[in-house]
TORKOL-4160 file (C-alpha; in steps of 0.2 Angstrom, whole numbers, padded with zeros to 4 digits, m for minus):
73
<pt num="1" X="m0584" Y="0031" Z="0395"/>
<pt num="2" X="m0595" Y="0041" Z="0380"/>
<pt num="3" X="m0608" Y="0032" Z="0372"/>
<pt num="4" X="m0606" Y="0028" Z="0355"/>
<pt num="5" X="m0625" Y="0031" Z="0350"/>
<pt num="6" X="m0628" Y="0048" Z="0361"/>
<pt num="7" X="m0610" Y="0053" Z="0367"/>
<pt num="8" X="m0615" Y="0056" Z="0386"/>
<pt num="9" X="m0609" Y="0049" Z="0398"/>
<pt num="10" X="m0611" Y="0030" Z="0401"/>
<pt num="11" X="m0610" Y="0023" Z="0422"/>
<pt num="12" X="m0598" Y="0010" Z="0423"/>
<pt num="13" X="m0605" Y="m0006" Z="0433"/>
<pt num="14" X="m0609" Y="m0025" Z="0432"/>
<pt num="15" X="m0620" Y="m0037" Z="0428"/>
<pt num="16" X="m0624" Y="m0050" Z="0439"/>
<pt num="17" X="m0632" Y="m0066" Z="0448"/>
<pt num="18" X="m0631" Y="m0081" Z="0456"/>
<pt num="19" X="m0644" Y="m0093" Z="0448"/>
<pt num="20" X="m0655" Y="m0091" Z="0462"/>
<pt num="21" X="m0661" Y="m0071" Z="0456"/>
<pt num="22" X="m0664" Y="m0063" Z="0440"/>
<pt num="23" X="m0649" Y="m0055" Z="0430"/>
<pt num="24" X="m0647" Y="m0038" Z="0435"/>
<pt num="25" X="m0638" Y="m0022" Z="0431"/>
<pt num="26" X="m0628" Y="m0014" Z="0447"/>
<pt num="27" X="m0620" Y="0002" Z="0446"/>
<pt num="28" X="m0604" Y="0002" Z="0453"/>
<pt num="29" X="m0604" Y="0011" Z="0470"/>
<pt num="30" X="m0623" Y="0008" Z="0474"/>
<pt num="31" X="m0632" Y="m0005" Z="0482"/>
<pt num="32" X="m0647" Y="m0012" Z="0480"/>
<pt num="33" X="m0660" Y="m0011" Z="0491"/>
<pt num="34" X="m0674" Y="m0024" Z="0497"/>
<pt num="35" X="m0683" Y="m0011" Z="0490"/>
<pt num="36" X="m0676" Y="m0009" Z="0473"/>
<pt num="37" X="m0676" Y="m0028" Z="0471"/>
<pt num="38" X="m0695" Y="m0031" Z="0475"/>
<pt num="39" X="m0699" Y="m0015" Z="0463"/>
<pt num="40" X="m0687" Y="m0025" Z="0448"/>
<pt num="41" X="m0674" Y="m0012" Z="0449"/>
<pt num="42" X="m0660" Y="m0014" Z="0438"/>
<pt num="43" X="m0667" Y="m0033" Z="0430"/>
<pt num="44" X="m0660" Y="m0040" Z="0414"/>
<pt num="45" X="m0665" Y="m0056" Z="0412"/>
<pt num="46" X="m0673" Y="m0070" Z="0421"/>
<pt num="47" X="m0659" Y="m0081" Z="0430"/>
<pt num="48" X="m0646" Y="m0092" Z="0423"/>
<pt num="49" X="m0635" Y="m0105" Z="0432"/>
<pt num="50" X="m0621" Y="m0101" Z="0441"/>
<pt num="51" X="m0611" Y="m0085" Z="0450"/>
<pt num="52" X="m0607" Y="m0071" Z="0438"/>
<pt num="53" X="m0600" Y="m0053" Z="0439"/>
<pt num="54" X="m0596" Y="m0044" Z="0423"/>
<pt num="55" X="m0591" Y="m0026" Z="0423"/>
<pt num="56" X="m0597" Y="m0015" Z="0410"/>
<pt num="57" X="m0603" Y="0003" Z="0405"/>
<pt num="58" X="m0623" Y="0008" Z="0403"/>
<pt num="59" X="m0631" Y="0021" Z="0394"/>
<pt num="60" X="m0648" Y="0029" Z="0403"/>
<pt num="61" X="m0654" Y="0036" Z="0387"/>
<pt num="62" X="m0651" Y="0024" Z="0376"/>
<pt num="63" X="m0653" Y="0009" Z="0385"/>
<pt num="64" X="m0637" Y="0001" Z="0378"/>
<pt num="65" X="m0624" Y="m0009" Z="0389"/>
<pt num="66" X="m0606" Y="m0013" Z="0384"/>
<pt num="67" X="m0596" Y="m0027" Z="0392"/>
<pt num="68" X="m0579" Y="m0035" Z="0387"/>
<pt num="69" X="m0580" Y="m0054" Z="0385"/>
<pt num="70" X="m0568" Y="m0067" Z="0382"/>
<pt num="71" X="m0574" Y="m0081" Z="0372"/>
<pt num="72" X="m0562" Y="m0100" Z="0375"/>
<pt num="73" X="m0558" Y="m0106" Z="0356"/>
């Protein structure tokens, strides 16, 4: 997907936790490592309750993510 803001190419991904870690962002692909975690690698937010894993598309330069939602009315 292009970036709306910049126009290069975004990475498509997911954001996710379990309500145990803090929210992160994952490439899709690539793992995280021990490593990457302790260091903060790919953190969003602190954590929220429950399992989650919603794809999504990021932007390195201009730090902007994009994710479909569906909201129950």
């Amino acid at each position: 997907m292009e970036c709306p803001y910049c126009k290069q190419e975004m990475k498509r991904g997911y954001l996710k936790g379990d309500g145990r870690q803090k929210v992160r962002w994952q490439e899709e692909g690539k793992k995280l490592s021990i490593s990457d975690k302790m260091a903060g690698t790919g953190v969003v937010a602190k954590a929220t309750w429950g399992t989650f894993k919603i794809p999504g598309e990021y932007c390195k330069k201009c730090r902007k993510l994009i994710i479909d939602i569906e909201i129950a009315e």
